[in-house]
N, C-alpha and C positions, 0 to 999 in steps of 0.2 A: 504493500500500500504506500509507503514510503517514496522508491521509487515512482509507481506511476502517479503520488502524486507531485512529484519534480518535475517529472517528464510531462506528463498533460495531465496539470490541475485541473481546467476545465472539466474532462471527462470521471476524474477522481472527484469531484465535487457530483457530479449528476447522479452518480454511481450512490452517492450517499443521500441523494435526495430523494433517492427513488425509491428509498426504505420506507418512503412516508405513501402515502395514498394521498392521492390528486384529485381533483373535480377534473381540473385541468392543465395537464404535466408540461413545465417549463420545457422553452428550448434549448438555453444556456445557463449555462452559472452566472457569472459573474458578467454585465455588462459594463461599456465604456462609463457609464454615467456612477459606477460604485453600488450600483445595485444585484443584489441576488435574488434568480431564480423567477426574472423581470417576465410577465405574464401567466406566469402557475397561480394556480387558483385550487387554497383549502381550506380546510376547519380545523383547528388546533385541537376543539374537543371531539371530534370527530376523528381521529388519529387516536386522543389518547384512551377513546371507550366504542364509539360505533361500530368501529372497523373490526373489533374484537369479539362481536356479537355473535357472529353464525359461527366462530371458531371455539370460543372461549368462553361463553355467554354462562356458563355456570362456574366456572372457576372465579374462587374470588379475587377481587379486584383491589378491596381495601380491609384490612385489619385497624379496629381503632381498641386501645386498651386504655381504660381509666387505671389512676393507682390503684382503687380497690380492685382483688382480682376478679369479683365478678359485674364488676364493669367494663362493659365491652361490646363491641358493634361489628358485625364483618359482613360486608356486601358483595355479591358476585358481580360481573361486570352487566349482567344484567341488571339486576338490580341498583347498580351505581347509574346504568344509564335513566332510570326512572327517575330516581332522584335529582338529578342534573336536569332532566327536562322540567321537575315540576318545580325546583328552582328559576329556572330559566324562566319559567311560565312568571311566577313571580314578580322576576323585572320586568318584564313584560307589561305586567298588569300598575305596574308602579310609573310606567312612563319611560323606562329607561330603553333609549335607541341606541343603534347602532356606530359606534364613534365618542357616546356617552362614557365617561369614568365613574367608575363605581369604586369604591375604597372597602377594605376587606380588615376588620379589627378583630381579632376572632383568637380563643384559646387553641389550642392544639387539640382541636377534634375536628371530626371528617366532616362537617359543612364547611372550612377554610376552603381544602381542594374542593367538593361542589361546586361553593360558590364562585372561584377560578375558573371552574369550567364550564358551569352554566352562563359567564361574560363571555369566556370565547365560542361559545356556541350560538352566542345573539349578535355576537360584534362587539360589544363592551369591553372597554379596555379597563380591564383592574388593578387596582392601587393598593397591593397588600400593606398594610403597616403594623412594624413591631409591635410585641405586647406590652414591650417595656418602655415603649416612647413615651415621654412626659404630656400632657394638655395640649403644652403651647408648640412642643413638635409638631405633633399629631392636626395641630392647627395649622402650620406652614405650610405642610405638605397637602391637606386637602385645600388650602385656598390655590398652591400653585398645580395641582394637577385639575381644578373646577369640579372638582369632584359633583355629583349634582344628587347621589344615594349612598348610603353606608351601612353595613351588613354589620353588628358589631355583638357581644352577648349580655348577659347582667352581670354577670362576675366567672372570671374564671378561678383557676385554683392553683396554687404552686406551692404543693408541697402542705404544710401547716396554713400556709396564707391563702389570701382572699384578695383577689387583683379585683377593682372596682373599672370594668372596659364600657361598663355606659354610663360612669359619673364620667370618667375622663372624656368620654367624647362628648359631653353634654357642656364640661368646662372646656374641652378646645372649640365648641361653637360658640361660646361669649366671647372670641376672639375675633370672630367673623359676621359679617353683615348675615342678619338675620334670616335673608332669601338665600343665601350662600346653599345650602344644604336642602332639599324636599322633602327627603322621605329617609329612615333611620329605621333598621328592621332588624329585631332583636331578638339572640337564640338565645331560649331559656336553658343556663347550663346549670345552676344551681337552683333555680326556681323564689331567689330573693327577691325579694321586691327592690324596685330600681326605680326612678322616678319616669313615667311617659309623660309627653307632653302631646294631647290631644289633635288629631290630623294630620302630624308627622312623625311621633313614633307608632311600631305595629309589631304586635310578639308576630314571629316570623311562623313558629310550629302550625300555628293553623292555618296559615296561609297557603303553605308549602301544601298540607294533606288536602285541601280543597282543588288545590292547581292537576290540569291535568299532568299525564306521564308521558308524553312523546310533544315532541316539536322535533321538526326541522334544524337543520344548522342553516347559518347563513354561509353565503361563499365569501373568502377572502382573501383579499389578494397576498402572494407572496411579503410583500412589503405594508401590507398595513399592521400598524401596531397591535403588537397581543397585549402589552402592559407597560406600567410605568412603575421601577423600583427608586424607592429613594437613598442614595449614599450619599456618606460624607466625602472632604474633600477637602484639600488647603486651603480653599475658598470660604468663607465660613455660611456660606447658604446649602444646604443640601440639595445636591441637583437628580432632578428626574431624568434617570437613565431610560431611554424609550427602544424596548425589545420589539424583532417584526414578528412576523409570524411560520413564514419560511426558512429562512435560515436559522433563526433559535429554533426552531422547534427539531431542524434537521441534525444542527449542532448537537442538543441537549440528550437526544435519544442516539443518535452513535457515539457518542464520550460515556452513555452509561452502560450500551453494550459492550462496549470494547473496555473499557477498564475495568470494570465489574464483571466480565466475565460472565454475561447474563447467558442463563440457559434458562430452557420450561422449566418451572416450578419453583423457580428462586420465589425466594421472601426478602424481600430488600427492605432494611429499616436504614434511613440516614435523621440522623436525632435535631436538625436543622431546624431553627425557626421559621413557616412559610413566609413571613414576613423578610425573610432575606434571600436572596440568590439562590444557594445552596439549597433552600426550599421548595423553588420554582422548580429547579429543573432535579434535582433527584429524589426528592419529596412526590412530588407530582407529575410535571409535565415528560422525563426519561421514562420512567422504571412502568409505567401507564404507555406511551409511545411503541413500549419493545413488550406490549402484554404481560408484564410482571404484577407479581402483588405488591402493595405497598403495606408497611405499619409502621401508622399512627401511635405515639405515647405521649397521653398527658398528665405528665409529670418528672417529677426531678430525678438527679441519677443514682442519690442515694438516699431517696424516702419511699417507704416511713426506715429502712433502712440501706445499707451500702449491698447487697445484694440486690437489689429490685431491678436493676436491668439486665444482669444475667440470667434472672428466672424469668423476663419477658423473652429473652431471646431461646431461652431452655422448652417454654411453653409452645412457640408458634416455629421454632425450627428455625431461625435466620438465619437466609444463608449470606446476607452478604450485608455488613455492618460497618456504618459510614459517621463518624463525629470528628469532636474537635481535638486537640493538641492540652485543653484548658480542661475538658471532661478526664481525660485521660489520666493527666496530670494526679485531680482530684482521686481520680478513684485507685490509681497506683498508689495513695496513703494508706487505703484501708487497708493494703495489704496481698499475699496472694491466695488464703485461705477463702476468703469472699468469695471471689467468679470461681475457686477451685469448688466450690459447694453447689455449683451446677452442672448440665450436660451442656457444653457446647460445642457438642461435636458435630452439630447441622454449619456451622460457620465456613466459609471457604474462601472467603475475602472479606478483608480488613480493609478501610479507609480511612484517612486523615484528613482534613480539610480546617482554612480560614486561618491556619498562621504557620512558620516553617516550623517540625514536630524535634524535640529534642531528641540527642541518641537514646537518652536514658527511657523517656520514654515512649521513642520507636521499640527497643527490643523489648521494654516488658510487656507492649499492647501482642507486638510477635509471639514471645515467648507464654506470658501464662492467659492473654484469649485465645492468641490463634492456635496454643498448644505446639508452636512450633510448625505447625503446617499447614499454615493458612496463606493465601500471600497476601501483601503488605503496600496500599498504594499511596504513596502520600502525593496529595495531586494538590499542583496549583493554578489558579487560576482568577479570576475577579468578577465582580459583580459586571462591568461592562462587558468581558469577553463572553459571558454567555453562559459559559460549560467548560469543561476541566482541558486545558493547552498542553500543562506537562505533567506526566506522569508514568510511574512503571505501568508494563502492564502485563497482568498476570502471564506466566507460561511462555514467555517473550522478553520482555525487561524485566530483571526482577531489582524487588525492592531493594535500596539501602539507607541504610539509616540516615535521619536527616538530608536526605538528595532528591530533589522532588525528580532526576533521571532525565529524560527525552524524553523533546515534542512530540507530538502525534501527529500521524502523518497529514500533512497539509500544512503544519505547524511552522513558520521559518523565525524562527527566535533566531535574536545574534547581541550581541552583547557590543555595546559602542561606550567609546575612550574618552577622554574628557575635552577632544579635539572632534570629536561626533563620529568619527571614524569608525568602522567595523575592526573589531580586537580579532586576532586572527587565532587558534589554536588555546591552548591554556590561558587566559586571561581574567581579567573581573572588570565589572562595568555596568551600563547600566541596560536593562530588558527591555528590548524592543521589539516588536516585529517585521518583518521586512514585506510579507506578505497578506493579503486581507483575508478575512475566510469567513465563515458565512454566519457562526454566531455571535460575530460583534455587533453592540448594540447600533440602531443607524442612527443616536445624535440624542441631545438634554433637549427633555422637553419643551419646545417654545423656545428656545437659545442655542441654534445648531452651531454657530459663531462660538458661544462656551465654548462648544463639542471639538470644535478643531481648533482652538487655542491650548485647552488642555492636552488633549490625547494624538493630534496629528502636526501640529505646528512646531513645539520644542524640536523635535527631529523631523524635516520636511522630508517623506517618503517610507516614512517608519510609524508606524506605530508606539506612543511612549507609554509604558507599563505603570510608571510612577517604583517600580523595586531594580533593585540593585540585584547582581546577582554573579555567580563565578563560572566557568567550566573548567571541568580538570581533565585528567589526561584521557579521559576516555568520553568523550563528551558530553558529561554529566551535567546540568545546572543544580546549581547550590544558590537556593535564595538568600541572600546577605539582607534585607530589609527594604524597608521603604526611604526611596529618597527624595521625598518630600515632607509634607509636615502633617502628615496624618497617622494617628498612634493606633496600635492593633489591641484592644481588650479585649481578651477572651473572644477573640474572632471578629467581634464589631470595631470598625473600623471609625474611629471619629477625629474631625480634621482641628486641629490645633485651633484654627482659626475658630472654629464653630464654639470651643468653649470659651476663647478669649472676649466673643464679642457676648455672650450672654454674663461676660462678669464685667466689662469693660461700661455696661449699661449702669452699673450701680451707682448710686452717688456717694460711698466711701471708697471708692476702689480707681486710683490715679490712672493706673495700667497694670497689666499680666501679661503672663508668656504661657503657656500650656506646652509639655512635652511628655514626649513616653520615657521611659526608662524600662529594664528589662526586668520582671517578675517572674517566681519560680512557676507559679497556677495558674495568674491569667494570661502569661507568655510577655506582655506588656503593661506596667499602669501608668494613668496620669498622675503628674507633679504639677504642679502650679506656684508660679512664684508672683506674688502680689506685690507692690505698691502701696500702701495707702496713701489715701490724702490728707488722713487723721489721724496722728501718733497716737493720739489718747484712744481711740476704736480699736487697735492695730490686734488688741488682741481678741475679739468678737469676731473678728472678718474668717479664720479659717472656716468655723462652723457655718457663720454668715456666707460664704462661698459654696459650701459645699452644697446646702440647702438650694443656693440657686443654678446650680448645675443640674440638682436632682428634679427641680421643678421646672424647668424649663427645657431639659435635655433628657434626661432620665438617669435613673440609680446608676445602671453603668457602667456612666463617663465620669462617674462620682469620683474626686481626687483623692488617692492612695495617701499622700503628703501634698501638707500646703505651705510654704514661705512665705512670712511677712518680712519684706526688705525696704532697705530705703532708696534702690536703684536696682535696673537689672544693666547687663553687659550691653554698649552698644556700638557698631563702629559710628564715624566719624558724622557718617551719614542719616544714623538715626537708625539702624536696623538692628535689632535685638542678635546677638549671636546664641543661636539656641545652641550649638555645639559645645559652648563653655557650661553653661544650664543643665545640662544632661551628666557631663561630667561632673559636677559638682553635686547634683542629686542622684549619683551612684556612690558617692561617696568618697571621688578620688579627690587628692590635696596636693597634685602636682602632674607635669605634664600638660602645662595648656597651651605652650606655645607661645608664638609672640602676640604678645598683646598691645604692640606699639598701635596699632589700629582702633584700638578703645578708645570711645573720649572720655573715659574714664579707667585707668587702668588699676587703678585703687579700690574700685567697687570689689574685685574678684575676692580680696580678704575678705573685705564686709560679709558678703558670701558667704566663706567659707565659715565664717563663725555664726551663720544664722542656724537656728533650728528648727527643723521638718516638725509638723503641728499635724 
């Protein structure tokens, strides 16, 4: 695959698109104008349930497990297809057309996917967002995608606690002009009372059981958008990444066959937030694409204890298990008597995913879940590319620890010098692509100019990844980090800027810097160095900061340590050097180089003698 897709990408792209079912099957891949698969015409939910009906129509489609164990839901693909239409019927009956945004606030239970695919099956472009997004997030993001319906629950559950998902969306619409929003359709997950407000909220459950059970798909074109995800960025506005419908969807579903190693009868669990990336496509839109079963769990990884995800994977047979670097971490504490006190011999691949995985714990995810015999993918990739770039792949690359391996074929990574140059042979640099391929998103919603300022402009004819990265002698990529100013917690990705400007709002707070520094659990945390304007306040402000990250951002991006100082480092020019910052909130007290370029090079003591809060 490799080869021919060097040799004729074209025909190696068609080859992968034809995996999917067509209304009406493109001619070409990629045309002059940067468009893929330019006059095909399909359904997104129609690939990922219709097409599966005369073949598969009694195999289940979806696994959904509450913590309690006998909570639990599992639908065939027949039956998911009922579902999805009588959703679908639902917007339908709410007003919502085709090009309309619908935003998706929901626990981790199976009306998330539904509701994803009862929008692609009407035309509706959906707006998942996190569970842990704060009010006034959850507020930006529906005023910038117009959201004009939102699917959200009364409360969900994590763990001991009790997530309040229709106070929060009721206070991020005091945020927004009153018309902003229509209709608010509410899954009873707990059955609390939550407050409705008469002619635009509606418990969704009996909506749904009165709506019929079939409709139609609409047609769509290769390029019209299936959705809109919101990431952070060094920019401090979170920009709507806008995915099409052809090429993610062609993308999403050969990266899960082929790394995952999908056969009949797999059980794919990836523990991913729908609300992110990782969500989208191996959550939902892949492992559904290639006729897999999917499972759903809601809840935490180690309640009501540190076995409870071994005995979900023990229970439904998983064969192929997908998390983060940050899950891992955690549950490598309890030990290896824990996952040893189940069967997990259904297991056959292992996945890593959302920041680069340590060796320590690459081999113990290896050694005591995969038992030594499972393979091992640590795949990377980002919310704009779509679906997984590089990674091993079972029975063919095999895994190594901390090496996310080789691109996949189509994939032309190259690594460029700090003169832009392409690094030739062993090098380090910074990740670029040299060539397009079809699950890149096509552009920020409403801001295509963002789109190619960020991602295609820094390097003109490359693709710019925003990570660093190395190959070694065998042409491996080793991700080294991001190099830009966006910090990785526990896999969510939030941009320096974005907590600087919701603390910089305050009126004791002169100015701040936000940076990541490296942590053992959540791979990276934020540090924050403050300013005040008010000596006498200086010492209210960490708590006082912390509170407004958490409300305006979410828990999170919540700061690990906070610095109250009387300056921070800057050159000449006025630009904060965050690389002194970083150093210093790791704890080093030398090695910083020259600092003739500080207009203050005296600050750096000050520094060093401040204390983390």
């Amino acid at each position: 695959m490799q080869q021919k897709a060097a040799l004729n990408p074209d025909a190696h792209w068609m080859d992968l698109a034809m995996r999917l079912s067509w209304f009406t099957a493109p001619t070409q891949a990629l045309n002059t104008s940067g468009l893929w698969f330019e006059g095909g015409k399909l359904n997104a939910c129609y690939n990922a349930v219709d097409r599966h009906l005369e073949m598969r129509g009694d195999q289940l489609a979806l696994i959904w497990q509450g913590e309690a164990a006998d909570e639990k839901r599992e639908l065939t693909y027949r039956a998911l297809h009922q579902e999805v239409c009588r959703m679908a019927n639902v917007l339908l009956q709410c007003g919502v057309k085709e090009g309309d945004r619908v935003a998706i606030h929901l626990p981790a239970i199976a009306e998330g996917v539904i509701a994803m695919l009862a929008c692609a099956r009407i035309g509706a472009i959906h707006v998942v967002l996190f569970g842990g997004f704060s009010a006034e997030a959850i507020a930006d993001r529906i005023a910038d995608a117009d959201a004009k319906l939102i699917i959200t629950a009364d409360v969900g559950r994590r763990g001991p606690k009790r997530v309040p998902f229709k106070k929060t969306i009721d206070a991020a619409l005091t945020h927004l002009s009153p018309d902003q929003v229509e209709t608010i359709l509410v899954m009873s997950v707990t059955h609390e009372d939550v407050p409705m407000q008469e002619g635009r909220d509606h418990l969704l459950a009996p909506l749904i059981t009165a709506a019929p059970d079939t409709l139609p798909c609409v047609t769509r074109d290769a390029n019209d958008p299936l959705f809109l995800l919101y990431t952070s960025g060094s920019t401090g506005k979170p920009k709507g990444i806008v995915h099409g419908t052809g090429g993610y969807l062609t993308w999403a579903s050969f990266t899960q066959n082929v790394v995952f190693d999908h056969r009949e009868g797999d059980v794919f669990w990836c523990t991913a937030d729908l609300g992110w990336i990782t969500g989208h496509s191996y959550v939902a839109y892949g492992p559904l694409c290639n006729g897999g079963t999917i499972l759903i769990y809601e809840g935490m990884p180690s309640y009501p204890d540190p076995g409870q995800w071994w005995r979900v994977i023990e229970k439904y047979r998983v064969t192929s298990f997908y998390t983060s670097p940050t899950a891992i971490r955690a549950l490598m504490r309890e030990g290896d008597d824990v996952p040893g006190a189940s069967d997990l011999n259904s297991l056959r691949v292992l996945g890593s995913v959302g920041e680069p995985i340590s060796r320590e714990a690459w081999e113990w995810f290896y050694r005591v879940i995969g038992r030594n015999r499972c393979h091992l993918v640590d795949t990377w990739w980002q919310t704009e590319t779509g679906g997984i770039m590089i990674s091993p792949v079972p029975g063919i690359i095999e895994g190594e620890p901390s090496a996310a391996t080789l691109p996949l074929p189509g994939i032309d990574a190259v690594l460029l010098g700090p003169d832009g140059q392409e690094c030739e042979n062993e090098a380090e640099g910074v990740l670029c692509m040299r060539r397009p391929w079809p699950g890149r998103a096509l552009s920020i919603w409403r801001n295509d100019e963002l789109f190619q300022k960020i991602y295609l402009a820094p390097y003109p004819g490359y693709y710019f990844t925003g990570d660093g990265a190395r190959r070694d002698g065998n042409g491996h990529y080793w991700i080294t980090g991001r190099v830009d100013d966006v910090i990785n917690v526990s896999g969510h990705r939030i941009g320096s800027a974005e907590i600087e400007d919701v603390l910089a709002d305050d009126r004791d707070i002169a100015e701040c810097a936000a940076i990541g520094i490296p942590h053992s659990l959540k791979g990276q945390a934020v540090v924050v160095f403050i300013v005040p304007k008010n000596a006498t306040r200086a010492d209210m402000l960490p708590e006082h900061a912390r509170q407004i990250v958490s409300r305006r951002i979410g828990r999170y991006a919540v700061p690990e340590h906070i610095y109250v100082v009387d300056d921070l480092p800057k050159t000449r020019s006025g630009k904060n050097v965050r690389r002194l910052l970083r150093k210093i909130a790791s704890g080093e007290k030398e090695g910083f180089g020259d600092l003739s370029t500080l207009s203050d090079p005296d600050c750096i003591e000050r520094l060093l003698d401040a204390t983390p809060m």
